[in-house]
mmCIF file as gemmi writes it, N, C-alpha and C atoms, coordinates in Angstrom:
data_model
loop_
_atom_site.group_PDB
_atom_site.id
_atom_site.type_symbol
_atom_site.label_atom_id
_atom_site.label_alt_id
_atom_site.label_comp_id
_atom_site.label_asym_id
_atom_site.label_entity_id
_atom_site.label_seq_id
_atom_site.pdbx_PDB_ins_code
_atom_site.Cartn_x
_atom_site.Cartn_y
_atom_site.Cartn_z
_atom_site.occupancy
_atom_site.B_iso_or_equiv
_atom_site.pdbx_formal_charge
_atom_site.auth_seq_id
_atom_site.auth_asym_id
_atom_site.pdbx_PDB_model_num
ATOM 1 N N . UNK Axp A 1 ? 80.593 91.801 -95.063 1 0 ? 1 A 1
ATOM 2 C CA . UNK Axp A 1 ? 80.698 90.513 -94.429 1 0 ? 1 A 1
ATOM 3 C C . UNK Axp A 1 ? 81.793 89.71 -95.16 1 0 ? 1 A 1
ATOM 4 N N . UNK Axp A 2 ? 82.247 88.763 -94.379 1 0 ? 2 A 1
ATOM 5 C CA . UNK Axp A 2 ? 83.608 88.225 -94.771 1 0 ? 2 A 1
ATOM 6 C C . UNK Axp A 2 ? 83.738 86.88 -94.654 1 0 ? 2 A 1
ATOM 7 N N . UNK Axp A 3 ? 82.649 85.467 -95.229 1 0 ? 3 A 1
ATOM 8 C CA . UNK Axp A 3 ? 82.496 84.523 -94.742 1 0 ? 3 A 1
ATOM 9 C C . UNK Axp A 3 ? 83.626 83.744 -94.558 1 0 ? 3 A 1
ATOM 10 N N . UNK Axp A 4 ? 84.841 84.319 -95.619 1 0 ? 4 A 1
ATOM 11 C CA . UNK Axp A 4 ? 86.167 83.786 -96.045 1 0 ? 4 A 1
ATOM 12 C C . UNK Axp A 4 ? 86.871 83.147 -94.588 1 0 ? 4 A 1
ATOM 13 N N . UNK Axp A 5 ? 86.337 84.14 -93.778 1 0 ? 5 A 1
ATOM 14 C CA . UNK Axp A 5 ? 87.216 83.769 -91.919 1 0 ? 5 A 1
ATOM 15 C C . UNK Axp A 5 ? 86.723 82.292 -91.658 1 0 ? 5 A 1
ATOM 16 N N . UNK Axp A 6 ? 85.205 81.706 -92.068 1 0 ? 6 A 1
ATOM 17 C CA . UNK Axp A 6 ? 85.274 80.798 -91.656 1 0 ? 6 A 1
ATOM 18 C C . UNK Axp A 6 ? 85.305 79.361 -92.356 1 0 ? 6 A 1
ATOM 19 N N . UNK Axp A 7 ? 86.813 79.531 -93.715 1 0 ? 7 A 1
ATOM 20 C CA . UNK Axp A 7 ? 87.013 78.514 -94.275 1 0 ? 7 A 1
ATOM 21 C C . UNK Axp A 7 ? 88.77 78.237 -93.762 1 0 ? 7 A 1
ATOM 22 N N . UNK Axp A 8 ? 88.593 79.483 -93.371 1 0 ? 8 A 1
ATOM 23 C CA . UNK Axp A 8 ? 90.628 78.908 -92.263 1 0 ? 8 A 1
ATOM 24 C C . UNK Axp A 8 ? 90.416 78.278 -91.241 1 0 ? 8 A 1
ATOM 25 N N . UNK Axp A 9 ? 91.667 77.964 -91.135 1 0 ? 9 A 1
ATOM 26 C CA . UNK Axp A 9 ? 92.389 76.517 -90.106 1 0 ? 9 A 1
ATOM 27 C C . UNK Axp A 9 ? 92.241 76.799 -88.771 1 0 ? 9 A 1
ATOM 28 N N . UNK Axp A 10 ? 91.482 76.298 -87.991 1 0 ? 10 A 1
ATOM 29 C CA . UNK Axp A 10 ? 91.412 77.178 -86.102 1 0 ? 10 A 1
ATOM 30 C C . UNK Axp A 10 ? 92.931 76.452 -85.885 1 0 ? 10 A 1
ATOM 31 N N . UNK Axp A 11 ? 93.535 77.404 -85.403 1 0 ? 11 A 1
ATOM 32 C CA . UNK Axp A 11 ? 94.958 77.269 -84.401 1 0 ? 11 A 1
ATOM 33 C C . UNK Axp A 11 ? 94.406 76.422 -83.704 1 0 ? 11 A 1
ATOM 34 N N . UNK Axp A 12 ? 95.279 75.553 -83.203 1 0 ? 12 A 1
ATOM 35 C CA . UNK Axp A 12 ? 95.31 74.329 -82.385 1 0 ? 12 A 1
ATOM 36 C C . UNK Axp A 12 ? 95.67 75.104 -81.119 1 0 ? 12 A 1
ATOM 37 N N . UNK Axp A 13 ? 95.347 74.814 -80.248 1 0 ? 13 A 1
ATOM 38 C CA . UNK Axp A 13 ? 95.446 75.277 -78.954 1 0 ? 13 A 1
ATOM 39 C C . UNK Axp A 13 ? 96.398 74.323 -77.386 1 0 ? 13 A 1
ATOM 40 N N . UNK Axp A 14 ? 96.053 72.956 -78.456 1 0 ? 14 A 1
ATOM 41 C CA . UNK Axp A 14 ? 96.377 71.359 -77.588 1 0 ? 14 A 1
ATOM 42 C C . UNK Axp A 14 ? 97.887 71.495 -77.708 1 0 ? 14 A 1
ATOM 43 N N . UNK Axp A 15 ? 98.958 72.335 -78.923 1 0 ? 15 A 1
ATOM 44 C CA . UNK Axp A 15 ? 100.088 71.978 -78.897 1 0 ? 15 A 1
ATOM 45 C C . UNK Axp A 15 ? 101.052 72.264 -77.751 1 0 ? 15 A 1
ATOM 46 N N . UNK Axp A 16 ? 101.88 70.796 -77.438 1 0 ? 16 A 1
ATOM 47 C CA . UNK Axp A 16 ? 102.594 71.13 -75.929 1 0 ? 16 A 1
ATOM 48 C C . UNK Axp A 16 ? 103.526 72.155 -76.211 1 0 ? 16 A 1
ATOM 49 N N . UNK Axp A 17 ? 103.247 72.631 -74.995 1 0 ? 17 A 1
ATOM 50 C CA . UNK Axp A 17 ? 104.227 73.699 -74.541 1 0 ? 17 A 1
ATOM 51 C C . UNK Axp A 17 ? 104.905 73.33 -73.793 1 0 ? 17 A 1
ATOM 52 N N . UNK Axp A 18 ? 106.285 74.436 -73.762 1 0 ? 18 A 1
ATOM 53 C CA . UNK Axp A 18 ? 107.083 73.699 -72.406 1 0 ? 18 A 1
ATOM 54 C C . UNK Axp A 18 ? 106.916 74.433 -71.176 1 0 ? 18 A 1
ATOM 55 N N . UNK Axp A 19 ? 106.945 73.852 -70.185 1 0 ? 19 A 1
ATOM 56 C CA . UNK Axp A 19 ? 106.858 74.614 -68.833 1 0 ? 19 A 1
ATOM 57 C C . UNK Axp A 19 ? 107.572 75.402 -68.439 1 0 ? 19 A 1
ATOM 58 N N . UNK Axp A 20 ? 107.039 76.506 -67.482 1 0 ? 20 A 1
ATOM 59 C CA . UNK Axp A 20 ? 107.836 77.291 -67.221 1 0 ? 20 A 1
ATOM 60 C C . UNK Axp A 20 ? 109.078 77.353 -66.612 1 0 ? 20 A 1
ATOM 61 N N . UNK Axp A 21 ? 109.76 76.683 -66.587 1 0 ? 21 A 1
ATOM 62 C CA . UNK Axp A 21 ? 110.678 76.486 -65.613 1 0 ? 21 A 1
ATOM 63 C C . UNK Axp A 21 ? 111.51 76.387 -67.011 1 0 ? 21 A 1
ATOM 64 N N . UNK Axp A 22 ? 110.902 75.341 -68.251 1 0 ? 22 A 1
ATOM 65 C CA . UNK Axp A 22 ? 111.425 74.907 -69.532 1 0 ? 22 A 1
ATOM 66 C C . UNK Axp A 22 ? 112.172 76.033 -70.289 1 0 ? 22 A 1
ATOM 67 N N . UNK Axp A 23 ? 110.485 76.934 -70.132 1 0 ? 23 A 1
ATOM 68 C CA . UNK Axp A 23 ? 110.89 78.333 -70.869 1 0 ? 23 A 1
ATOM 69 C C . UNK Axp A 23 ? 112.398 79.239 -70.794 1 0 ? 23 A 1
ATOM 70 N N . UNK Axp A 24 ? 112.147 79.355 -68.982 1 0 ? 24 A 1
ATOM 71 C CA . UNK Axp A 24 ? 113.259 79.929 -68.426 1 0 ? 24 A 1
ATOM 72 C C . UNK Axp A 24 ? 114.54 79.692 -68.789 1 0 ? 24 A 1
ATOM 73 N N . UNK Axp A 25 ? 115.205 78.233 -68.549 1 0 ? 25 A 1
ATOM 74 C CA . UNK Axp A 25 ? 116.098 77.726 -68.974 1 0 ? 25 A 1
ATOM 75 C C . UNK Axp A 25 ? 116.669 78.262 -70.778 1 0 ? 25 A 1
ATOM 76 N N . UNK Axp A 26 ? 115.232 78.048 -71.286 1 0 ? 26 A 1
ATOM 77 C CA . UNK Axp A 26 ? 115.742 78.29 -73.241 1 0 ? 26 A 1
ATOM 78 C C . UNK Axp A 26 ? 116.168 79.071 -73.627 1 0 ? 26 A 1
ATOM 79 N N . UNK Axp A 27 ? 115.599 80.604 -72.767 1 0 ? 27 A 1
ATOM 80 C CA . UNK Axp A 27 ? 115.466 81.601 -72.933 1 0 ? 27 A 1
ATOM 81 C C . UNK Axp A 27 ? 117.285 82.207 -72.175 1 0 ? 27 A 1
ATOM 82 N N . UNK Axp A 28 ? 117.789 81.364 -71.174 1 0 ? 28 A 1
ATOM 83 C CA . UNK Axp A 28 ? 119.209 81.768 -70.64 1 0 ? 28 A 1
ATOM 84 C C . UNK Axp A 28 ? 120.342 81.738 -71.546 1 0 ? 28 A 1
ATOM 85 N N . UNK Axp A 29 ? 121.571 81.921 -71.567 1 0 ? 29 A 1
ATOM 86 C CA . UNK Axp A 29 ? 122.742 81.949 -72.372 1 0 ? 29 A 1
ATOM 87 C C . UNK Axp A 29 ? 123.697 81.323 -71.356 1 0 ? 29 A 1
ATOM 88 N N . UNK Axp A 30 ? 124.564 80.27 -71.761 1 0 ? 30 A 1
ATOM 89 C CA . UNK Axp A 30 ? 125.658 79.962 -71.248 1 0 ? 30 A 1
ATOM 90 C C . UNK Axp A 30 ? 126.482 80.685 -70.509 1 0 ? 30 A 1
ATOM 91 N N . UNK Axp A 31 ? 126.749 80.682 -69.429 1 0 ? 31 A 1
ATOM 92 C CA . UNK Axp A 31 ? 126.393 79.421 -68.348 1 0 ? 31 A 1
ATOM 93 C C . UNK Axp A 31 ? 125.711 79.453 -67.368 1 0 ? 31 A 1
ATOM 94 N N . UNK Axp A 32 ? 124.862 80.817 -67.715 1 0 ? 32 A 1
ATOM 95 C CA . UNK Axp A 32 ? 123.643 80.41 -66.648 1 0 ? 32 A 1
ATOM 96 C C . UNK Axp A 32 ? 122.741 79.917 -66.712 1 0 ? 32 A 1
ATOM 97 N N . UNK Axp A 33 ? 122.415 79.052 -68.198 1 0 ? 33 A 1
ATOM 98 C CA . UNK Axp A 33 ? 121.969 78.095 -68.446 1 0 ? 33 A 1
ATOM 99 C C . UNK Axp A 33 ? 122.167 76.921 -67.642 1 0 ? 33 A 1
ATOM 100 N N . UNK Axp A 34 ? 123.759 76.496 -67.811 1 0 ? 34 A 1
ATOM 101 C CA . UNK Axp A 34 ? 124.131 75.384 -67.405 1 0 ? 34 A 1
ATOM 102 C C . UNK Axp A 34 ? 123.964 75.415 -65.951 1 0 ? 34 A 1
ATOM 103 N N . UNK Axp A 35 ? 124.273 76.49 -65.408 1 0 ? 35 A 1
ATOM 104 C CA . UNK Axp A 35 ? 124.536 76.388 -63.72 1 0 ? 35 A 1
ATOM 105 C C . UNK Axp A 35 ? 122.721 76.143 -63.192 1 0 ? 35 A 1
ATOM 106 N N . UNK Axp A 36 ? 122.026 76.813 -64.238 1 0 ? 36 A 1
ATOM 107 C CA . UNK Axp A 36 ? 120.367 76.379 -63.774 1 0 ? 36 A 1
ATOM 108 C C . UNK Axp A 36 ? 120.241 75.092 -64.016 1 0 ? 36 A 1
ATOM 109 N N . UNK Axp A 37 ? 120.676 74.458 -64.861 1 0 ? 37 A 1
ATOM 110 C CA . UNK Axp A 37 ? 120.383 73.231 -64.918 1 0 ? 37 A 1
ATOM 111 C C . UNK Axp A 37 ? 121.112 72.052 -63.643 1 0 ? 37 A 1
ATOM 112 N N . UNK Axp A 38 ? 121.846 72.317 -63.176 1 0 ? 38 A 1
ATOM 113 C CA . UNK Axp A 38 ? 122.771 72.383 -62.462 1 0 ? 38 A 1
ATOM 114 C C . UNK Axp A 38 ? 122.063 72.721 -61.132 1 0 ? 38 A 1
ATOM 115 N N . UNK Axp A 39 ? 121.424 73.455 -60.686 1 0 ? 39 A 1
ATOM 116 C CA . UNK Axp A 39 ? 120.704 73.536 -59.52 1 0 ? 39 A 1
ATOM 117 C C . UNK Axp A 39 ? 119.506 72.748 -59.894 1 0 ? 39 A 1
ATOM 118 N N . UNK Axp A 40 ? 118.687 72.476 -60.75 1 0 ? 40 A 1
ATOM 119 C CA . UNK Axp A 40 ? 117.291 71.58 -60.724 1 0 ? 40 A 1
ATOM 120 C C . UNK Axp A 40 ? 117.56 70.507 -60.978 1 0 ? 40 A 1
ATOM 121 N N . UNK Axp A 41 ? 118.806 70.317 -61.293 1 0 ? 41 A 1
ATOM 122 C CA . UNK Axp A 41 ? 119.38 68.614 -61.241 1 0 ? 41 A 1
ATOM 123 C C . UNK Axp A 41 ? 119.665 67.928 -59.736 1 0 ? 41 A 1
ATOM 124 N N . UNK Axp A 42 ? 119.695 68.907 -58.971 1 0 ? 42 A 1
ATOM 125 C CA . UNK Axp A 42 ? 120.932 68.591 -57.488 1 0 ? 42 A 1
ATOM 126 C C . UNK Axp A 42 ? 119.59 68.544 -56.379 1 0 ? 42 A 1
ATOM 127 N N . UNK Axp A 43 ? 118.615 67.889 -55.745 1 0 ? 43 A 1
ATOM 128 C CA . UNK Axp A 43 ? 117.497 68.256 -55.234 1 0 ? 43 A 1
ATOM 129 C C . UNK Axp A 43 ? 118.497 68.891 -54.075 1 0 ? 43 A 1
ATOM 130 N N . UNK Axp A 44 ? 117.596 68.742 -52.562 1 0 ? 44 A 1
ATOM 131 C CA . UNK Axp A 44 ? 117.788 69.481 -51.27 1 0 ? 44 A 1
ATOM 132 C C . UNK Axp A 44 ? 118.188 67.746 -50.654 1 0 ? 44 A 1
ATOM 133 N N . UNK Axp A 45 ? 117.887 66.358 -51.303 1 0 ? 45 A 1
ATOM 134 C CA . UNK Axp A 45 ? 117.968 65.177 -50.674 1 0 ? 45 A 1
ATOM 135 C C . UNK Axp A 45 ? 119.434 64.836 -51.256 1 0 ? 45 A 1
ATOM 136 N N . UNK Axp A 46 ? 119.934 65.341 -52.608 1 0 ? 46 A 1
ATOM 137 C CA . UNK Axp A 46 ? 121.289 65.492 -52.661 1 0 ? 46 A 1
ATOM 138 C C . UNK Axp A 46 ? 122.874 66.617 -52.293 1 0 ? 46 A 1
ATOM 139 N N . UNK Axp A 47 ? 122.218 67.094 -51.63 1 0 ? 47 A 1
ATOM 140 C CA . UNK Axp A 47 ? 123.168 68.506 -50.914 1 0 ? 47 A 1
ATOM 141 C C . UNK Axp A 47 ? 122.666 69.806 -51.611 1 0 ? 47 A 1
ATOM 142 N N . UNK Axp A 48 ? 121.47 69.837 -52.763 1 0 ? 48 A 1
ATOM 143 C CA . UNK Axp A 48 ? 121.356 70.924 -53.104 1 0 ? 48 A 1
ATOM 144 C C . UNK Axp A 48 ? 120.156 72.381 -52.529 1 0 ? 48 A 1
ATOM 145 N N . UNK Axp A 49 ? 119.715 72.368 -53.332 1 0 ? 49 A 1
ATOM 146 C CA . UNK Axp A 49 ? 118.689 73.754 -53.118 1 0 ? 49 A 1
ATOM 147 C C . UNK Axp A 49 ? 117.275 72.828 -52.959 1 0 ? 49 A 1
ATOM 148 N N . UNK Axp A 50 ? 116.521 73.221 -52.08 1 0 ? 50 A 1
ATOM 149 C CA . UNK Axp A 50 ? 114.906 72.88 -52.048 1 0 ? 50 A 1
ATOM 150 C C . UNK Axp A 50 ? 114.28 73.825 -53.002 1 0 ? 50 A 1
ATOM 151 N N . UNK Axp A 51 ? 112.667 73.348 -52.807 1 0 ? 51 A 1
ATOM 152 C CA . UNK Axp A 51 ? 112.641 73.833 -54.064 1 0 ? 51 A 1
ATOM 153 C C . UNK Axp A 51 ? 112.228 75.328 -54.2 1 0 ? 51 A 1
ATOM 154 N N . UNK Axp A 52 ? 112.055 75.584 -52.78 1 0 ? 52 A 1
ATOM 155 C CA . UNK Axp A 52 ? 111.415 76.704 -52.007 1 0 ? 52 A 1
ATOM 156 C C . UNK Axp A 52 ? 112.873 77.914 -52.272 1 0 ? 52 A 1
ATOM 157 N N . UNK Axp A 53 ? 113.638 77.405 -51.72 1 0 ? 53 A 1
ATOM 158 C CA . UNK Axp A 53 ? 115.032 77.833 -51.68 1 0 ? 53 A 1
ATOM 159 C C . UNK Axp A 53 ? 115.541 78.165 -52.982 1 0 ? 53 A 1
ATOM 160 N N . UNK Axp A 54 ? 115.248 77.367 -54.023 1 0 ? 54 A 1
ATOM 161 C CA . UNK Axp A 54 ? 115.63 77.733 -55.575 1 0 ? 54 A 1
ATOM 162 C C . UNK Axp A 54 ? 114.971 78.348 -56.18 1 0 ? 54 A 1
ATOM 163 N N . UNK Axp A 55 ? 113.652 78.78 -55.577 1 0 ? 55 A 1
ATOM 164 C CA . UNK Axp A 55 ? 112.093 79.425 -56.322 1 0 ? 55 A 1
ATOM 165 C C . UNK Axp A 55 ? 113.109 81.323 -55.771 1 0 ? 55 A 1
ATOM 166 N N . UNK Axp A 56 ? 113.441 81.018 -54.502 1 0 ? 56 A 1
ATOM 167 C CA . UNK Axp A 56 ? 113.766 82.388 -53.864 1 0 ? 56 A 1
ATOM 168 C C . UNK Axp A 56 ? 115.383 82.539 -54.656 1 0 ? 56 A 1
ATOM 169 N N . UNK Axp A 57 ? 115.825 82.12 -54.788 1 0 ? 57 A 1
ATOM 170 C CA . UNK Axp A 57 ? 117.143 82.337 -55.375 1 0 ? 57 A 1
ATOM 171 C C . UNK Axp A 57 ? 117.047 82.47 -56.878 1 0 ? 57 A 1
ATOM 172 N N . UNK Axp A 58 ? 116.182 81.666 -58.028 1 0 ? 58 A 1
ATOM 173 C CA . UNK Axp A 58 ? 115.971 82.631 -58.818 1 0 ? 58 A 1
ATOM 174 C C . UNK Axp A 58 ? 115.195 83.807 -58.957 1 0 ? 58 A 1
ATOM 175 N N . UNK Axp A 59 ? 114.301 84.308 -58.18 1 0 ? 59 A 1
ATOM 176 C CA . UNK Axp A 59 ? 113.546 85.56 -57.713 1 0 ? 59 A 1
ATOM 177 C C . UNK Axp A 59 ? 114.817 86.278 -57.619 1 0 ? 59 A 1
ATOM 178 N N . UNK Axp A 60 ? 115.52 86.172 -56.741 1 0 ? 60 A 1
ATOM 179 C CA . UNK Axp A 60 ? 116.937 87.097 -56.582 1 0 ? 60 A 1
ATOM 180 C C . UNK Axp A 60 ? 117.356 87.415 -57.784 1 0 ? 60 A 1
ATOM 181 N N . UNK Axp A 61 ? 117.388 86.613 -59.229 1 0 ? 61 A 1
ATOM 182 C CA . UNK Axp A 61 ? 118.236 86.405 -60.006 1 0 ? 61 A 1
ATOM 183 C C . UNK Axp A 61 ? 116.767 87.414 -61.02 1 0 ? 61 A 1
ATOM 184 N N . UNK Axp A 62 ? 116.121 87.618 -61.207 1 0 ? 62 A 1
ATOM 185 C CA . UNK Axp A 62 ? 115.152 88.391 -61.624 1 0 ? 62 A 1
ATOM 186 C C . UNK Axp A 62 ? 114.443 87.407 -62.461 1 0 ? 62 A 1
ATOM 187 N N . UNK Axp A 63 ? 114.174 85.625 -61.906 1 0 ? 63 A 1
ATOM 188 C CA . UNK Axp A 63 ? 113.596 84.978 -62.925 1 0 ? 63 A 1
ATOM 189 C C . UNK Axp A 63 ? 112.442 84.35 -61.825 1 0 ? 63 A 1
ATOM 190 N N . UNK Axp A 64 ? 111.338 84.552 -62.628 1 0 ? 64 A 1
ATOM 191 C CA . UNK Axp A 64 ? 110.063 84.363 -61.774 1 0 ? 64 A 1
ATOM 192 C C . UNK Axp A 64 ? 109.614 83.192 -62.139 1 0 ? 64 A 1
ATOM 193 N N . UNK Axp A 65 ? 109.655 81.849 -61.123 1 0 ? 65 A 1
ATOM 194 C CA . UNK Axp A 65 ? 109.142 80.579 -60.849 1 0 ? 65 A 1
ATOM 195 C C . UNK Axp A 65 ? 108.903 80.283 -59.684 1 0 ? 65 A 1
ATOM 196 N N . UNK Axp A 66 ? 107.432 79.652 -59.367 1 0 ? 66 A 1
ATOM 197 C CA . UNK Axp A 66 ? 107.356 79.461 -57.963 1 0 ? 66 A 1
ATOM 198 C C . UNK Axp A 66 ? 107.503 78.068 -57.457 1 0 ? 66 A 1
ATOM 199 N N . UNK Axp A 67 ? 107.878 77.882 -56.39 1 0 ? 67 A 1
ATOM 200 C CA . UNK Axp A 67 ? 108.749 76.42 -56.271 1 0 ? 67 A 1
ATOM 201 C C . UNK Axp A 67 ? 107.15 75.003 -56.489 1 0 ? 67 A 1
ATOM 202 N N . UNK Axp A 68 ? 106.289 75.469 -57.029 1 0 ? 68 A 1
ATOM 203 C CA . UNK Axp A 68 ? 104.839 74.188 -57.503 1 0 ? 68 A 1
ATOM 204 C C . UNK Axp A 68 ? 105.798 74.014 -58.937 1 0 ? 68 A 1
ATOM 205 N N . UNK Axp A 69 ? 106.515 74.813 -59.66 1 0 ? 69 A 1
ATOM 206 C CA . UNK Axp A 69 ? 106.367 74.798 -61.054 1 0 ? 69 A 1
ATOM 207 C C . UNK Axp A 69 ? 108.1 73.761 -61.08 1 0 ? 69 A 1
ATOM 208 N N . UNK Axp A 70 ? 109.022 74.563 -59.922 1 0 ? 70 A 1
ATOM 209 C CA . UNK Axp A 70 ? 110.076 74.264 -59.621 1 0 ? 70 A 1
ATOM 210 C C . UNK Axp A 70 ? 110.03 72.433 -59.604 1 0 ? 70 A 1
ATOM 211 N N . UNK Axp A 71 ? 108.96 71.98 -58.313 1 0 ? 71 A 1
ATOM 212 C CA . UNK Axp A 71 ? 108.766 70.599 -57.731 1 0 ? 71 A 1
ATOM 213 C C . UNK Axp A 71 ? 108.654 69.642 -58.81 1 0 ? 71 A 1
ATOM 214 N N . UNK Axp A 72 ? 107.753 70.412 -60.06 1 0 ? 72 A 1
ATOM 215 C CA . UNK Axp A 72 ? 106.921 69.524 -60.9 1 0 ? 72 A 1
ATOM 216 C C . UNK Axp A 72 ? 107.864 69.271 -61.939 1 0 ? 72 A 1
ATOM 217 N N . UNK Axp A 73 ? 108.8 70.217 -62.803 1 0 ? 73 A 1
ATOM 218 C CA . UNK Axp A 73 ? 109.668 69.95 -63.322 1 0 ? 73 A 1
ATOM 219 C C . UNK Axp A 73 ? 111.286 69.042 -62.401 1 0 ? 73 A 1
ATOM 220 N N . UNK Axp A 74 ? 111.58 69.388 -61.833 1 0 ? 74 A 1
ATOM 221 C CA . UNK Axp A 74 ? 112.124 68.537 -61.018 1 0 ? 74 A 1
ATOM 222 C C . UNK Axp A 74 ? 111.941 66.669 -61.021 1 0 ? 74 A 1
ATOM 223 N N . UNK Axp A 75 ? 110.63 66.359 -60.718 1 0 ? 75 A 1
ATOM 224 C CA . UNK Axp A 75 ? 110.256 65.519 -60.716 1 0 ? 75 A 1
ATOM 225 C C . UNK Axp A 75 ? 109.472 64.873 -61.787 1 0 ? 75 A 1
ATOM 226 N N . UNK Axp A 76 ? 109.594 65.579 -62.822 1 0 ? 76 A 1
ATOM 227 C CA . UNK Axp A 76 ? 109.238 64.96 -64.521 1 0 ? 76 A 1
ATOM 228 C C . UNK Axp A 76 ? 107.449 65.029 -64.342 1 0 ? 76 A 1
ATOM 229 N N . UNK Axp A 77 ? 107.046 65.895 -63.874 1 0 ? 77 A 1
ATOM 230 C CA . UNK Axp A 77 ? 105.282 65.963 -63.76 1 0 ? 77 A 1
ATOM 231 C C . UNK Axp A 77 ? 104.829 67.057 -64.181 1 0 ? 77 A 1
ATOM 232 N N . UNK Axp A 78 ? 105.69 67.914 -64.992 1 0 ? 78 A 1
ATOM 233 C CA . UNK Axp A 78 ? 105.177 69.252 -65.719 1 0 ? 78 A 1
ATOM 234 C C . UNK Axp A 78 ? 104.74 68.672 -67.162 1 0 ? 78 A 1
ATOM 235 N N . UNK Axp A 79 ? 103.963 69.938 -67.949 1 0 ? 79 A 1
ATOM 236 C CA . UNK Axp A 79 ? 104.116 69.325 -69.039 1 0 ? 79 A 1
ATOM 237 C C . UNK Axp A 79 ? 104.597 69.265 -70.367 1 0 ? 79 A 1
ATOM 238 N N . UNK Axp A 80 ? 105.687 69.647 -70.202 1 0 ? 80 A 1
ATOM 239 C CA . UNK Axp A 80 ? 107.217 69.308 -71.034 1 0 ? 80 A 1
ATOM 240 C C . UNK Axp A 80 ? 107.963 68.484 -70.763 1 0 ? 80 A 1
ATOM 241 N N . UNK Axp A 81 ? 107.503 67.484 -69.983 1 0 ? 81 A 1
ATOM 242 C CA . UNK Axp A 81 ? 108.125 66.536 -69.922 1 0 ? 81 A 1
ATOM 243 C C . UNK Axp A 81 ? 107.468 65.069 -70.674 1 0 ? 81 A 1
């Protein structure tokens, strides 16, 4: 028996993370970084991509977000923002 396990620190579980959409972006290299940022900056009400339309166009691009995660970052309601 090993009571020692229960005088360590429980991992916090509450620390923010960034959203997926966040992830995606961190995880890119110049400039398809920039050009992603660059499409979730530009909505479908400014000449750009909806969000449906940008969910399917990075799918094309082999990056998996579905346009709920797309909308919410977009609109500052994920939670990395």
């Amino acid at each position: 028996m090993n009571l020692d396990v229960l005088l360590e620190p429980i991992p916090s579980r509450n620390a923010p993370q960034p959203c997926l959409v966040a992830r995606i972006l961190n995880d890119l290299q110049e400039p398809y970084r920039g050009a992603l940022e660059r499409l979730l900056n530009t909505t479908y009400r400014d000449g750009g991509l909806s969000d449906e339309q940008l969910a399917l166009k990075m799918r094309d691009a082999g990056l998996e977000a579905g346009q709920t995660a797309i909308h919410k970052h977009r609109k500052g309601k994920c939670i990395c923002k």
